[in-house]
C-alpha positions in Angstrom: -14.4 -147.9 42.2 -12.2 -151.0 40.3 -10.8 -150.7 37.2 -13.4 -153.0 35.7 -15.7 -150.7 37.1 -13.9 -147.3 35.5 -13.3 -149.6 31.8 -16.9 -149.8 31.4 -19.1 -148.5 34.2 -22.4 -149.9 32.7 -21.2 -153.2 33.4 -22.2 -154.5 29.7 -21.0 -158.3 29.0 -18.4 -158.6 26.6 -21.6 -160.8 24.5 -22.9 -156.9 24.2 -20.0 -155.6 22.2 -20.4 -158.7 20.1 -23.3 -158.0 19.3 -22.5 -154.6 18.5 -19.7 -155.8 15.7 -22.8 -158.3 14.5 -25.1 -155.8 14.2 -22.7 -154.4 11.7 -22.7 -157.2 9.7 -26.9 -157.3 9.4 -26.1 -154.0 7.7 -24.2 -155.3 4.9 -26.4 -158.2 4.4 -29.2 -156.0 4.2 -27.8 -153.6 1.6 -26.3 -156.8 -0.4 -29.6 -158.1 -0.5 -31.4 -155.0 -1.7 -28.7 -155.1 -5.3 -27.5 -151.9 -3.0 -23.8 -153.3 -2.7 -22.7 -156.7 -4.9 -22.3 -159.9 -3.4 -18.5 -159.8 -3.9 -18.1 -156.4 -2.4 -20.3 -157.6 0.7 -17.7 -160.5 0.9 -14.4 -158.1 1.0 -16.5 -155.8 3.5 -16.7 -159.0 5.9 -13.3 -160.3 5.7 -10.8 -158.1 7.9 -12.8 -158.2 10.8 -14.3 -161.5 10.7 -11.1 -163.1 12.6 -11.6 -160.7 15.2 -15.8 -161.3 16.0 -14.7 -165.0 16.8 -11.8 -164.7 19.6 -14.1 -161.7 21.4 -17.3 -164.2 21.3 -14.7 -167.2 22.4 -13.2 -165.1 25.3 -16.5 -163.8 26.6 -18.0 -167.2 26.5 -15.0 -168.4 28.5 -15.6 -165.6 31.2 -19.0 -166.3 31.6 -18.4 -169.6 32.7 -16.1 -168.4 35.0 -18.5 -166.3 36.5 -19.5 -162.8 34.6 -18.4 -159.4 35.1 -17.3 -160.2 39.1 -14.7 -162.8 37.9 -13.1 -160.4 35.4 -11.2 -158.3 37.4 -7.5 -159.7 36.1 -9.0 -159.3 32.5 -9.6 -155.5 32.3 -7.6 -154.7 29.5 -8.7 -157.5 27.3 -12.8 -156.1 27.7 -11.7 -153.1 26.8 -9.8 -154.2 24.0 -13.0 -156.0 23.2 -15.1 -153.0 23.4 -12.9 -150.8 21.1 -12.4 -153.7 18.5 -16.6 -153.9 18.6 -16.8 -149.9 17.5 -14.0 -149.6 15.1 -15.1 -152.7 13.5 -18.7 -151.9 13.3 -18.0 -147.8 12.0 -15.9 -149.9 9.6 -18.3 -152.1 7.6 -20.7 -149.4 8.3 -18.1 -146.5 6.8 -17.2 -148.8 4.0 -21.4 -150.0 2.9 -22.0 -146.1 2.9 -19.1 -145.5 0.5 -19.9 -148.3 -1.6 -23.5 -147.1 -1.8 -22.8 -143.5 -2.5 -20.1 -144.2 -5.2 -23.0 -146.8 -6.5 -26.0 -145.1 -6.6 -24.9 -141.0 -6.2 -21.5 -140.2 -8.0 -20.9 -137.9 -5.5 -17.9 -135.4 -6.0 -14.6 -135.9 -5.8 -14.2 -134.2 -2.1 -17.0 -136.3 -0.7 -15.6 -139.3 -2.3 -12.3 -138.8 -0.5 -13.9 -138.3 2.7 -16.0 -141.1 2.2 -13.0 -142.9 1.4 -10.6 -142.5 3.9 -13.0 -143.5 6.8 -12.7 -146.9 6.8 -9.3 -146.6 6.3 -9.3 -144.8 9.6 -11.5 -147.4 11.5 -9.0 -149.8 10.6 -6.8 -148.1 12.0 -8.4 -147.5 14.9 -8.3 -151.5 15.5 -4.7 -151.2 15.4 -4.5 -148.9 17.7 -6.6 -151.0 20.1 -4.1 -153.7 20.0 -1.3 -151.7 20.9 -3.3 -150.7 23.8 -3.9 -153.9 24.8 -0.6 -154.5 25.0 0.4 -151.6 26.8 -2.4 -152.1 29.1 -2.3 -155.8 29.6 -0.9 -156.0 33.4 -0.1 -160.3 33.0 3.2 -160.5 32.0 2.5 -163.9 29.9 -0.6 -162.7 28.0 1.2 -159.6 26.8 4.0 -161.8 25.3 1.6 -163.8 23.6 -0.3 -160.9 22.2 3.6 -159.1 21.0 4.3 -162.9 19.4 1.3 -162.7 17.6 1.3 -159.5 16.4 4.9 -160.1 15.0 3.5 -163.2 13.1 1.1 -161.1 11.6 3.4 -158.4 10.7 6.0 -160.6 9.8 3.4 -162.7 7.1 1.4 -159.3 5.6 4.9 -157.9 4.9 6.2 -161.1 3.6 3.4 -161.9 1.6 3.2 -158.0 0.0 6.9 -158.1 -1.2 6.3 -161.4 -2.8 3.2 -160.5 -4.3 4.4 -157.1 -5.4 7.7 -158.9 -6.8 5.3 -161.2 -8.8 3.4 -158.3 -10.0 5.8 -156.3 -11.6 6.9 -159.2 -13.6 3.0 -158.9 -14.8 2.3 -162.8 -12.8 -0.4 -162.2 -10.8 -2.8 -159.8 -11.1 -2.9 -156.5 -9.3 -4.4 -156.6 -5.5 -5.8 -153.3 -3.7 -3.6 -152.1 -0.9 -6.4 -152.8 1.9 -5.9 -156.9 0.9 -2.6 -156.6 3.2 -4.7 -155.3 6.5 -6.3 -158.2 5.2 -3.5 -160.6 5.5 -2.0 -159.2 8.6 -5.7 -160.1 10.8 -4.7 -163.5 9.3 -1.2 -163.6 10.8 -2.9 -162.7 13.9 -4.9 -166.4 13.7 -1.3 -167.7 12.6 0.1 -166.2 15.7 -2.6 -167.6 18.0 -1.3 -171.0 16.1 1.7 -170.7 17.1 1.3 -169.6 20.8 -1.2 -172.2 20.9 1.7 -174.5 20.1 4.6 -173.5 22.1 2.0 -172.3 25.2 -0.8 -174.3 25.2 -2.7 -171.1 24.7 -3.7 -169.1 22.0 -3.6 -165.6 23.8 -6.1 -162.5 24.3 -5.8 -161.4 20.7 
């Protein structure tokens, strides 16, 4: 049995996964439409991931023209990466509608508020964690570079622009931001990253 073979034994095209994280989204439309979450909140809740749907549709479409699931042997690491990006992403928006909902429409108590809470804190983190492994896993010597440049772009800009903003803050400029706006800003730096690889490379990476 390959590795492909071990990564995801159904054979599922990375397009499935995709959908998966776009599924996600039909659920915050939905409860945005039925007064259940605001429009505003539906927008924050769409944000983070959105720069990660588009480089997972983009790199499936690019191996289906190369000839599906047989002609993805060298790209292992990256379909797993996309199939771990789909679920975190997708408990994420779903985590995050639920508490939204709950705090909306239920008050619930302050334990089940926590809980409710820290979950899609934790999916977040979860898509972290799936990048690390993709570099850890990535066996293409040139692709993990790319992948470490971009991820120190991204790291580089959210911290950047937190200390700045925070700076500007306390000398009452700008208004105050929730902490979750700099996971925000980091899956930004990603795209930056993929700018910049695209510019030295020619490429613009796995990520």
């Amino acid at each position: 049995m390959t590795e492909e073979q071990l990564s995801d034994p159904k054979g599922r095209s990375p397009f499935f996964y995709g959908g998966i994280m776009l599924a996600a989204y039909g659920v915050i439309i939905a409860l945005a439409s039925t007064d259940a979450i605001n429009s505003a909140t539906a927008l924050i809740l769409m944000i983070a991931p959105l720069g990660l749907v588009i480089p997972m549709m983009k790199a499936a479409a690019r191996r289906v023209d190369a000839g599906g699931p047989a002609c993805m042997g060298k790209g292992a690491a990256q379909k797993r990466y996309m199939k771990r990006v789909a679920l975190f992403t997708s408990l994420y928006l779903i985590a995050l509608a639920i508490m939204t909902f709950a705090d909306k429409s239920y008050d619930p108590i302050e334990a089940v508020r926590v809980i409710l809470a820290t979950l899609p804190g934790l999916a977040i983190i979860g898509v972290f964690w799936a990048i690390g492994r993709l570099i850890v896993e990535e066996q293409d010597e040139f692709m993990r570079m790319l992948i470490v440049r971009q991820s120190l772009v991204a790291t580089g800009f959210a911290l950047s622009a937190a200390s700045v903003w925070g700076f500007l803050e306390t000398a009452d400029i700008v208004i105050h931001l929730d902490a979750y706006w700099w996971a925000v800003a980091w899956f930004f730096g990603l795209f930056l990253g993929a700018i910049w690889n695209r510019i030295e490379y020619g490429t613009w990476g796995a990520v």
